[in-house]
PQR file with spaces between the fields and no chain letter, atoms N, CA, C, O and H, PARSE charges and radii, in Angstrom:
ATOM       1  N    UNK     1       0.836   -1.174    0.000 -0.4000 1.5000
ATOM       2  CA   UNK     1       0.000    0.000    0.000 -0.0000 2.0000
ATOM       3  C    UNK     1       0.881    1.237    0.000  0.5500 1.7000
ATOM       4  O    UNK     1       1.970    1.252    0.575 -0.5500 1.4000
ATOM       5  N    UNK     2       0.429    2.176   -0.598 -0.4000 1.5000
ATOM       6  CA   UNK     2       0.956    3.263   -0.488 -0.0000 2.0000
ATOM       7  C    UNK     2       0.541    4.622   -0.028  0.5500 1.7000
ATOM       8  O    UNK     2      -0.043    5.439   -0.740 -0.5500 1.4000
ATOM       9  H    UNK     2      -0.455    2.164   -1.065  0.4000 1.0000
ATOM      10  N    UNK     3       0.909    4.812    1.299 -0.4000 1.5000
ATOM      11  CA   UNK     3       0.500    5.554    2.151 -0.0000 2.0000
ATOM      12  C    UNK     3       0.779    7.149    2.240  0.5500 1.7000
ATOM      13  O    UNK     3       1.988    7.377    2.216 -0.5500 1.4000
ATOM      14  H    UNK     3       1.383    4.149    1.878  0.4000 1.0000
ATOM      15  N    UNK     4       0.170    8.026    2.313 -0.4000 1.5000
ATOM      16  CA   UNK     4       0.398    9.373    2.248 -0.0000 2.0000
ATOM      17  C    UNK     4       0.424    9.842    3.784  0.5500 1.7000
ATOM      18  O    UNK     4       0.054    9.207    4.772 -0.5500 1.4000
ATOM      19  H    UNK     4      -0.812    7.841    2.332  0.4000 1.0000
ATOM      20  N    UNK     5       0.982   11.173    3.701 -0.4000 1.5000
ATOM      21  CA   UNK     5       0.932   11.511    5.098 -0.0000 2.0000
ATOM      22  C    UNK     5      -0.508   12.219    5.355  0.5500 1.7000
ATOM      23  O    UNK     5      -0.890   12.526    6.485 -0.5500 1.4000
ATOM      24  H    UNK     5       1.283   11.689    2.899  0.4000 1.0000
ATOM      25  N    UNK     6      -1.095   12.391    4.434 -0.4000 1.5000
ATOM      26  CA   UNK     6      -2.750   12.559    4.259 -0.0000 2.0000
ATOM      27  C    UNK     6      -3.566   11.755    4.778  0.5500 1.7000
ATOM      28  O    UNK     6      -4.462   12.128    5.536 -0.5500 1.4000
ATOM      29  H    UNK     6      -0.785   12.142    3.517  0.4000 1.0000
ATOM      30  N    UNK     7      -3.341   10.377    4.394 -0.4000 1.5000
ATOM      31  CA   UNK     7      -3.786    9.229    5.184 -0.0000 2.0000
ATOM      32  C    UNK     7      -3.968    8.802    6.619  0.5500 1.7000
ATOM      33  O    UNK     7      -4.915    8.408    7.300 -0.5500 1.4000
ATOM      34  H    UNK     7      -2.613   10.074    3.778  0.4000 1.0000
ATOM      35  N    UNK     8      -2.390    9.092    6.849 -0.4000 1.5000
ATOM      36  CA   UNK     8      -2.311    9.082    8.319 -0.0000 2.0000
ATOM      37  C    UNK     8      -3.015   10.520    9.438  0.5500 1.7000
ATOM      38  O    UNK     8      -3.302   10.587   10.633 -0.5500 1.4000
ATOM      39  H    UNK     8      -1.621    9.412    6.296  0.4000 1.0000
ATOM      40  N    UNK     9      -3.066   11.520    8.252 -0.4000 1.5000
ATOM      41  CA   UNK     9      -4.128   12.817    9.097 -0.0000 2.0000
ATOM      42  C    UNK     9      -5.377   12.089    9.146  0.5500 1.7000
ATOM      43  O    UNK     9      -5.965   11.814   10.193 -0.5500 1.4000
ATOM      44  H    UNK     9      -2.833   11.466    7.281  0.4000 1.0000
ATOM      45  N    UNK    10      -5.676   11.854    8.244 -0.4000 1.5000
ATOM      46  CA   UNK    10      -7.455   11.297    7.829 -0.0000 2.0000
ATOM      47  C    UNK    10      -8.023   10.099    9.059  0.5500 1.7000
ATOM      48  O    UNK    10      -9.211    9.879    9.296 -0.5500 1.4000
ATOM      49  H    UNK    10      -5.198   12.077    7.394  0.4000 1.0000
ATOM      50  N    UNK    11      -6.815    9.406    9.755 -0.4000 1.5000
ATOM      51  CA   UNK    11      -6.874    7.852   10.274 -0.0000 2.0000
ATOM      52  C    UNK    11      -6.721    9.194   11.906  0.5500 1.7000
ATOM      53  O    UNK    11      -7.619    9.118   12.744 -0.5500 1.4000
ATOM      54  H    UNK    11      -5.850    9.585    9.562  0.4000 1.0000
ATOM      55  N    UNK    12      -6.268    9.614   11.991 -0.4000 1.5000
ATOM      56  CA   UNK    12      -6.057   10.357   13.431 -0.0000 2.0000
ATOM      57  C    UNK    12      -7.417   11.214   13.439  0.5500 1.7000
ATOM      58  O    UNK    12      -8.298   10.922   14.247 -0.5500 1.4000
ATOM      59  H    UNK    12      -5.539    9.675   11.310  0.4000 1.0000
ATOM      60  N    UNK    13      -7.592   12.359   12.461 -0.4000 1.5000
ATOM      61  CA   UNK    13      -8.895   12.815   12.765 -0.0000 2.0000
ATOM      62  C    UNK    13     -10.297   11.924   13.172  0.5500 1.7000
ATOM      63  O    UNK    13     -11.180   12.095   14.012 -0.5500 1.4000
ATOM      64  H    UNK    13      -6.876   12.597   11.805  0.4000 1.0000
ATOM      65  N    UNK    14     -10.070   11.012   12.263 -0.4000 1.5000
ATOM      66  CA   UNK    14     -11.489    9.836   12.433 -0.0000 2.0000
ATOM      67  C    UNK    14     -10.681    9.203   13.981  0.5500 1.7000
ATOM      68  O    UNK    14     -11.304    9.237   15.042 -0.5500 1.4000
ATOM      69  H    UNK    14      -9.353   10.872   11.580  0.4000 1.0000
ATOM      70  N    UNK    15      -9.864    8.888   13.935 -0.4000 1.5000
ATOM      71  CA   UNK    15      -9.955    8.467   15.485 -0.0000 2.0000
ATOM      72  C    UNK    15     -10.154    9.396   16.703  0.5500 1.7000
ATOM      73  O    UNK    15     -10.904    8.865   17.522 -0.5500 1.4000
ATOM      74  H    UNK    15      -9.358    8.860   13.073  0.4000 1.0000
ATOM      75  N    UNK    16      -9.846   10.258   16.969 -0.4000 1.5000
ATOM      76  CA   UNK    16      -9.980   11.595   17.697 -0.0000 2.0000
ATOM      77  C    UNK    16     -11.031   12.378   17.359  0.5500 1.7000
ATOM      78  O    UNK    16     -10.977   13.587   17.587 -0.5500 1.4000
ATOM      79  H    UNK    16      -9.237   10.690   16.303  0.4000 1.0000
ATOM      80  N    UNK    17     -11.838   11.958   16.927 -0.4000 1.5000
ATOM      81  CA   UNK    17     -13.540   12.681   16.489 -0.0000 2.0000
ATOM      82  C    UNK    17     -14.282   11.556   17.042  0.5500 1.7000
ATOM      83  O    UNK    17     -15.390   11.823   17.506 -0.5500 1.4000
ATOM      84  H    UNK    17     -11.882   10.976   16.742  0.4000 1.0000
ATOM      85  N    UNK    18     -13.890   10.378   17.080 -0.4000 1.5000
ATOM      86  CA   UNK    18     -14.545    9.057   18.150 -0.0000 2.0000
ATOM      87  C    UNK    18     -14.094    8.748   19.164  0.5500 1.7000
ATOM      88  O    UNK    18     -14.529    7.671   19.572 -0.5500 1.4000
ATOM      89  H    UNK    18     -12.990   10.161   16.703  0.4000 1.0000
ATOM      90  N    UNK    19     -13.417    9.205   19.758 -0.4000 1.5000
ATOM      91  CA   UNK    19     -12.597    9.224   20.602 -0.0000 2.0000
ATOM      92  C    UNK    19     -13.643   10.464   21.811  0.5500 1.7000
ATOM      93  O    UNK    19     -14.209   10.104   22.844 -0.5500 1.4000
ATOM      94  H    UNK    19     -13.063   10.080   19.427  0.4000 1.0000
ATOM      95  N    UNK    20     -13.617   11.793   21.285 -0.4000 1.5000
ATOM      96  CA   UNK    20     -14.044   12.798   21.833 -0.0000 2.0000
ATOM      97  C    UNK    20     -15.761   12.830   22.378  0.5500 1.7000
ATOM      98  O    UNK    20     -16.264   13.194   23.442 -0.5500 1.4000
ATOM      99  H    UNK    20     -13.157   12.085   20.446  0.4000 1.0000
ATOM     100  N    UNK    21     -16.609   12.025   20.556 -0.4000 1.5000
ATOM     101  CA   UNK    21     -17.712   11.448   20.726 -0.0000 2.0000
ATOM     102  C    UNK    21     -17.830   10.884   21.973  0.5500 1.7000
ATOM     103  O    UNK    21     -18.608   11.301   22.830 -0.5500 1.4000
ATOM     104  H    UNK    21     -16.200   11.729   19.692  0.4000 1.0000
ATOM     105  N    UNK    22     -16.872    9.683   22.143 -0.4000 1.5000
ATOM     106  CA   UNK    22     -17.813    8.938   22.875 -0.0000 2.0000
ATOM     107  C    UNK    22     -17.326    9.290   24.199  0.5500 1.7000
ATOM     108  O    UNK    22     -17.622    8.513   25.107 -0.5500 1.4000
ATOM     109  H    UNK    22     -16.239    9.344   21.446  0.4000 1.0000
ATOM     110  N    UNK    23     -16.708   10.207   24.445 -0.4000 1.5000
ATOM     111  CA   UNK    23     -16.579   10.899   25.953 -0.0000 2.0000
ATOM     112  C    UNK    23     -17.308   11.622   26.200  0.5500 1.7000
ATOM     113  O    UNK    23     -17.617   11.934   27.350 -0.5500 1.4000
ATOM     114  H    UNK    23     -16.467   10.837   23.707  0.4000 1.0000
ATOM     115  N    UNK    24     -17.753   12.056   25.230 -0.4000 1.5000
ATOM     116  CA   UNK    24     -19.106   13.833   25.506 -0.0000 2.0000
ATOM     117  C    UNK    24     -20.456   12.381   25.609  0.5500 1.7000
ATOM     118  O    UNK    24     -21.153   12.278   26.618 -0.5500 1.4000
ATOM     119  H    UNK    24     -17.502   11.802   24.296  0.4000 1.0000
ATOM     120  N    UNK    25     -20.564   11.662   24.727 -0.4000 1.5000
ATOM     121  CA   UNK    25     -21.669   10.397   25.169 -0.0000 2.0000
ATOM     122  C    UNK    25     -22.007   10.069   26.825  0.5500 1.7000
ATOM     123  O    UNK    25     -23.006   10.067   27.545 -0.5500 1.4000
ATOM     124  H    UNK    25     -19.997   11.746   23.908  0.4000 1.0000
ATOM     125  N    UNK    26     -20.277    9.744   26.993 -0.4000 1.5000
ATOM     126  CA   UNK    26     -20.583    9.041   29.127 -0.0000 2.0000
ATOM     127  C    UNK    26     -20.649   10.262   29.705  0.5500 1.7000
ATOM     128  O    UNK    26     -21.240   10.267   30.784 -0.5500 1.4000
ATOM     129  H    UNK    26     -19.466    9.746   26.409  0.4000 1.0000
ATOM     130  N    UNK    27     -20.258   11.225   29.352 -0.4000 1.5000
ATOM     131  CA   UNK    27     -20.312   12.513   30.405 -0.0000 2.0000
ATOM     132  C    UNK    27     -21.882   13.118   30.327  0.5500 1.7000
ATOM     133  O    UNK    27     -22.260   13.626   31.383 -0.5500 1.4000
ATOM     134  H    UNK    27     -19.778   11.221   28.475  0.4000 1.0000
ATOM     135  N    UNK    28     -22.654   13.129   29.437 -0.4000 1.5000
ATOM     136  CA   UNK    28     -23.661   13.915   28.950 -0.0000 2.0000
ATOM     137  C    UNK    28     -24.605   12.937   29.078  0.5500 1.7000
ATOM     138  O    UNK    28     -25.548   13.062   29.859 -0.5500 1.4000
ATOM     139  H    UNK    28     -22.347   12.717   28.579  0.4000 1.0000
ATOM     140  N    UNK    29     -24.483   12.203   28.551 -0.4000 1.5000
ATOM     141  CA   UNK    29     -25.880   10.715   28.791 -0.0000 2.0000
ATOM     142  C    UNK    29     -25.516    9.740   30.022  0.5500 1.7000
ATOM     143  O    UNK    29     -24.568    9.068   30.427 -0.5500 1.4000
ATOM     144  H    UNK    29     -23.716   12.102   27.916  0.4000 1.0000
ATOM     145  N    UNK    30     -26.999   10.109   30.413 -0.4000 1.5000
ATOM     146  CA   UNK    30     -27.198    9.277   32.392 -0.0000 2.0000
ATOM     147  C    UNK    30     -27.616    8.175   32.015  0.5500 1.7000
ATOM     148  O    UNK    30     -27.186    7.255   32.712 -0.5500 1.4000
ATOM     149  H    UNK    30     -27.769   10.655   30.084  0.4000 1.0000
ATOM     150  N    UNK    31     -28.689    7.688   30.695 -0.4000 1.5000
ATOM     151  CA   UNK    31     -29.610    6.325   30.855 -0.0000 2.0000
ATOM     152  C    UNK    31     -28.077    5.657   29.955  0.5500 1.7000
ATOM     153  O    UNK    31     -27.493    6.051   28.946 -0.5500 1.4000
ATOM     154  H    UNK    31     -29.038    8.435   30.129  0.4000 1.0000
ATOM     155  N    UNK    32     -27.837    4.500   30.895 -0.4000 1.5000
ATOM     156  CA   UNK    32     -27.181    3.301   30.318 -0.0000 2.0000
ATOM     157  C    UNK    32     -27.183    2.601   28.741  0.5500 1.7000
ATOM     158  O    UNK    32     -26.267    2.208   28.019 -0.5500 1.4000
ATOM     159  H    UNK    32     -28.311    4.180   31.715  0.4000 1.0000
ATOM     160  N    UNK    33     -28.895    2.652   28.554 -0.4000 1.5000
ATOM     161  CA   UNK    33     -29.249    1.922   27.768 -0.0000 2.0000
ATOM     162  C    UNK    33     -28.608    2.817   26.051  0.5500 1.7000
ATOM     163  O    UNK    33     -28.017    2.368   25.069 -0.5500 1.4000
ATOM     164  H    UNK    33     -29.639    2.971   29.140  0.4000 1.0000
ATOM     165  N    UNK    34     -29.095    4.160   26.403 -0.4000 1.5000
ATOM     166  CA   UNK    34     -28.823    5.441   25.441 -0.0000 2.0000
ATOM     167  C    UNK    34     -27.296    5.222   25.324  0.5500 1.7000
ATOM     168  O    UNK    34     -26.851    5.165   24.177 -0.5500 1.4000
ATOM     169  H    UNK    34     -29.576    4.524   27.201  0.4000 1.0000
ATOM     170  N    UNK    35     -26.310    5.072   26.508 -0.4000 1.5000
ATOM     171  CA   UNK    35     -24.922    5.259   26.263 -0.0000 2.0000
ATOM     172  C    UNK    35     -24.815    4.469   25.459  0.5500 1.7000
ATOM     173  O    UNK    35     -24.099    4.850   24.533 -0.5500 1.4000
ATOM     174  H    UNK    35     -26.672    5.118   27.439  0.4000 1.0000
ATOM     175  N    UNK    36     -25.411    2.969   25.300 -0.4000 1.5000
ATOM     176  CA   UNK    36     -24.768    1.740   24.638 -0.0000 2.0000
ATOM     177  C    UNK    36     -25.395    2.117   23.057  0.5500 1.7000
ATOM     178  O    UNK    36     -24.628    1.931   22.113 -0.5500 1.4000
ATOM     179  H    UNK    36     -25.993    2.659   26.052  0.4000 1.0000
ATOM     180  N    UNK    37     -26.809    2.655   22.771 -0.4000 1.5000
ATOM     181  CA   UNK    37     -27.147    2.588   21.863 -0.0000 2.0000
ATOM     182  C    UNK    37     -26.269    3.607   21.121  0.5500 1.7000
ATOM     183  O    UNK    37     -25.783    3.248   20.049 -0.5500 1.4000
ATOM     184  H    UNK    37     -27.432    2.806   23.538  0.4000 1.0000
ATOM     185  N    UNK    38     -25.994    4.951   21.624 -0.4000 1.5000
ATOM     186  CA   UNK    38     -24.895    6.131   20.967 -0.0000 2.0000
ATOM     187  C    UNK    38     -23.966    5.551   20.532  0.5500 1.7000
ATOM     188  O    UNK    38     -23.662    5.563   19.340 -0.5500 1.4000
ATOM     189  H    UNK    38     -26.389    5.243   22.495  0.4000 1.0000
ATOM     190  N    UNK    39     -23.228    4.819   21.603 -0.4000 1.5000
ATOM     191  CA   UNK    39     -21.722    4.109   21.379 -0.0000 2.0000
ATOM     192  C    UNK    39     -21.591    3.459   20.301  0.5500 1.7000
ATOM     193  O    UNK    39     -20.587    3.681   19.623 -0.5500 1.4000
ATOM     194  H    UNK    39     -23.475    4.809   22.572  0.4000 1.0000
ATOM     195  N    UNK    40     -22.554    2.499   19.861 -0.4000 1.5000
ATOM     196  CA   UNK    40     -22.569    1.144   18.716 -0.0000 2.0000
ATOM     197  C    UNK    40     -22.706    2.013   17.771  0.5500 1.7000
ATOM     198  O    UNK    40     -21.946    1.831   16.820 -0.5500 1.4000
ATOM     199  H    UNK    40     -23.369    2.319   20.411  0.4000 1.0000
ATOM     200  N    UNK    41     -23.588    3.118   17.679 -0.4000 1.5000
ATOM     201  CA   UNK    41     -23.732    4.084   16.420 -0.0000 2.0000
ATOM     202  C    UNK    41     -22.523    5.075   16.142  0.5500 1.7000
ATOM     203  O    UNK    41     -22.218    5.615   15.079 -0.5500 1.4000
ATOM     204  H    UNK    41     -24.205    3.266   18.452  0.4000 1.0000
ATOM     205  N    UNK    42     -22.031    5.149   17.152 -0.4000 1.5000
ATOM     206  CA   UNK    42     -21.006    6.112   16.704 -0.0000 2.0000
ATOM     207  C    UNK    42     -19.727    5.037   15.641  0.5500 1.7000
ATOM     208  O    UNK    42     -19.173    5.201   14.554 -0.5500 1.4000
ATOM     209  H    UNK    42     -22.278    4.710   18.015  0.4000 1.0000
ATOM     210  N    UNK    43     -19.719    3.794   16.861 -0.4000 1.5000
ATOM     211  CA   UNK    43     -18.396    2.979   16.470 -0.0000 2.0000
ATOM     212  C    UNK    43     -18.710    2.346   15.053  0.5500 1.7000
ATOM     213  O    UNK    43     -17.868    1.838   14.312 -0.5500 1.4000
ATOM     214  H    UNK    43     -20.170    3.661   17.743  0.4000 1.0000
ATOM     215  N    UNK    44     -20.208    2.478   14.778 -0.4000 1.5000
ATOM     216  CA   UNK    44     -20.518    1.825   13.391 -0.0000 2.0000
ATOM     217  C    UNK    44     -20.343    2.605   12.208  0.5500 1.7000
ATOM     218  O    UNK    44     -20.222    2.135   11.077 -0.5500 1.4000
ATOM     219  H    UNK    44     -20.892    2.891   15.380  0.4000 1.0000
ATOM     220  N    UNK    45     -20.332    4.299   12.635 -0.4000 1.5000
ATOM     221  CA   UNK    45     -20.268    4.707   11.461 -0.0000 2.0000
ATOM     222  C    UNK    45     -18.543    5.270   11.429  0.5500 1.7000
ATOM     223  O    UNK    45     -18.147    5.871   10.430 -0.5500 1.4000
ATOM     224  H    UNK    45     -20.431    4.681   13.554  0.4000 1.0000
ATOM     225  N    UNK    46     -17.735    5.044   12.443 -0.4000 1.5000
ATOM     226  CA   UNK    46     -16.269    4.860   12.428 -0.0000 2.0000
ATOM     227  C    UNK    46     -15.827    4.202   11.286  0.5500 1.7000
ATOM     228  O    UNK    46     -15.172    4.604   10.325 -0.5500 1.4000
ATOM     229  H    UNK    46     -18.057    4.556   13.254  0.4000 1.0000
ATOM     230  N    UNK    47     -16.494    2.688   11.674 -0.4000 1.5000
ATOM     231  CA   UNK    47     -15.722    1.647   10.914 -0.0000 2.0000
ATOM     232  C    UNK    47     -16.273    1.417    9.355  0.5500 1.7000
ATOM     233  O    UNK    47     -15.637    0.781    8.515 -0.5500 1.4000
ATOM     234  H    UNK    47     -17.027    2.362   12.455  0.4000 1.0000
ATOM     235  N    UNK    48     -17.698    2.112    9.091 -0.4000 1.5000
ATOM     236  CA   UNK    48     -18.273    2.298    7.630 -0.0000 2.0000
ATOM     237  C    UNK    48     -17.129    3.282    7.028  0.5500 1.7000
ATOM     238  O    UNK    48     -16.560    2.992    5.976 -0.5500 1.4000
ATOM     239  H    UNK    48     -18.214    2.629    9.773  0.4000 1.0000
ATOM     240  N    UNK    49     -16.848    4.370    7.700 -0.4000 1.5000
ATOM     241  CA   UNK    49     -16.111    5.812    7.230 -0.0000 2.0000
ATOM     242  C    UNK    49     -14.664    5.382    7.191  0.5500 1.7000
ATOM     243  O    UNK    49     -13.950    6.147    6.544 -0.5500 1.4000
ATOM     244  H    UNK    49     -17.310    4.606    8.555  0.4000 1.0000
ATOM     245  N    UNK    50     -14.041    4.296    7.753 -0.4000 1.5000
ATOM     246  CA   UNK    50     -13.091    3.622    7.496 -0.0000 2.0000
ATOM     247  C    UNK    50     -12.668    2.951    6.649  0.5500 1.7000
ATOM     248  O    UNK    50     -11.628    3.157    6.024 -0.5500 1.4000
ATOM     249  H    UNK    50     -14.622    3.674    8.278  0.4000 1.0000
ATOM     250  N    UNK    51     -13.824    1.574    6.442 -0.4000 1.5000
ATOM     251  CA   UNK    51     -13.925    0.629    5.236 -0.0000 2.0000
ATOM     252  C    UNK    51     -14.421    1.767    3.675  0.5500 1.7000
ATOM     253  O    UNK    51     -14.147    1.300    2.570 -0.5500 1.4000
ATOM     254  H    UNK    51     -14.669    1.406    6.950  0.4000 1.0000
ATOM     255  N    UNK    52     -14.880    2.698    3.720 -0.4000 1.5000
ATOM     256  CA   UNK    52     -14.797    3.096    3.009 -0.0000 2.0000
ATOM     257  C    UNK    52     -13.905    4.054    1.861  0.5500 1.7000
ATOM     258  O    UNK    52     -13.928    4.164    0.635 -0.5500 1.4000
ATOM     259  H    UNK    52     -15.102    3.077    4.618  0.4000 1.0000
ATOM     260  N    UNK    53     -12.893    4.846    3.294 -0.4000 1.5000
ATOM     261  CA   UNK    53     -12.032    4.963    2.677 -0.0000 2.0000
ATOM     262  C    UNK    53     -10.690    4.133    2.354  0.5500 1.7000
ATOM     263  O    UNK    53      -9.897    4.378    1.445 -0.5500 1.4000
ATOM     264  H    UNK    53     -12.874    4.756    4.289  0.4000 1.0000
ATOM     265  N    UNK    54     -10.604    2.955    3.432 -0.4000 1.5000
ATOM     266  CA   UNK    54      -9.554    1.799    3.119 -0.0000 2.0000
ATOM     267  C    UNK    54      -9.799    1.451    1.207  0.5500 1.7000
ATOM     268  O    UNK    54      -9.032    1.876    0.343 -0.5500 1.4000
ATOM     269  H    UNK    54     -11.248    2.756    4.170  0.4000 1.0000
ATOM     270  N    UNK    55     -11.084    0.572    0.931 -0.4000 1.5000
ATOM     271  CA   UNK    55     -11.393    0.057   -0.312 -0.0000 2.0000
ATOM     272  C    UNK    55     -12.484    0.356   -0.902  0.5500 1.7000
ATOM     273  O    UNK    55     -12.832   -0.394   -1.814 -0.5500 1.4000
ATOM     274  H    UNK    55     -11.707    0.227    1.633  0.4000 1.0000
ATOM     275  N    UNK    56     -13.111    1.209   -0.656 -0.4000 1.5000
ATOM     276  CA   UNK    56     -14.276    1.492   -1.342 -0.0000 2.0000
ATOM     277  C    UNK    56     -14.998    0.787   -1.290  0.5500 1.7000
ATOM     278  O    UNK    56     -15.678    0.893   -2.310 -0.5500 1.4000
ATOM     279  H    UNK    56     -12.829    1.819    0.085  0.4000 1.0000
ATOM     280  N    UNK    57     -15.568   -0.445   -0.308 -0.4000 1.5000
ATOM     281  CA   UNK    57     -16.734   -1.367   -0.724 -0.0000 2.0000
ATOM     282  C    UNK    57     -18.151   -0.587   -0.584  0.5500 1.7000
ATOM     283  O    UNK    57     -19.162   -1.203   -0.923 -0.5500 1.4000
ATOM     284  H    UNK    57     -15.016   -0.532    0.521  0.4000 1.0000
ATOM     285  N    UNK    58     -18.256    0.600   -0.152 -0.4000 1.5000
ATOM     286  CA   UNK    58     -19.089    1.151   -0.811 -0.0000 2.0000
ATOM     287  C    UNK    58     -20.311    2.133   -1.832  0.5500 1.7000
ATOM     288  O    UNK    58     -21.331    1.593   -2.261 -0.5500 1.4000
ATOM     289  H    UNK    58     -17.435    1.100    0.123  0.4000 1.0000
């Protein structure tokens, strides 16, 4: 693969934008159930916004 230093900005912002998410999530949301449902949504559209820019599957 051939990696840019663009890449590696793109892989830090998306991690540190989920990262921040899901701290403002436990600090800000009291019901349990809400934390878990935020969390899975946040981490799902991480890893879509990931796989997508890794290979394009979609």
């Amino acid at each position: 693969m051939d990696w840019d230093i663009i890449d590696f900005i793109i892989a830090g912002v998306l991690l540190s934008s989920t990262g921040f998410a899901l701290r403002t999530v436990f600090q800000k949301v009291a019901d349990v159930r809400k934390q878990v449902a935020l969390t899975l949504i946040i981490l799902l559209t991480l890893i879509l916004i990931w796989v997508e820019l890794a290979v394009g599957i979609l």
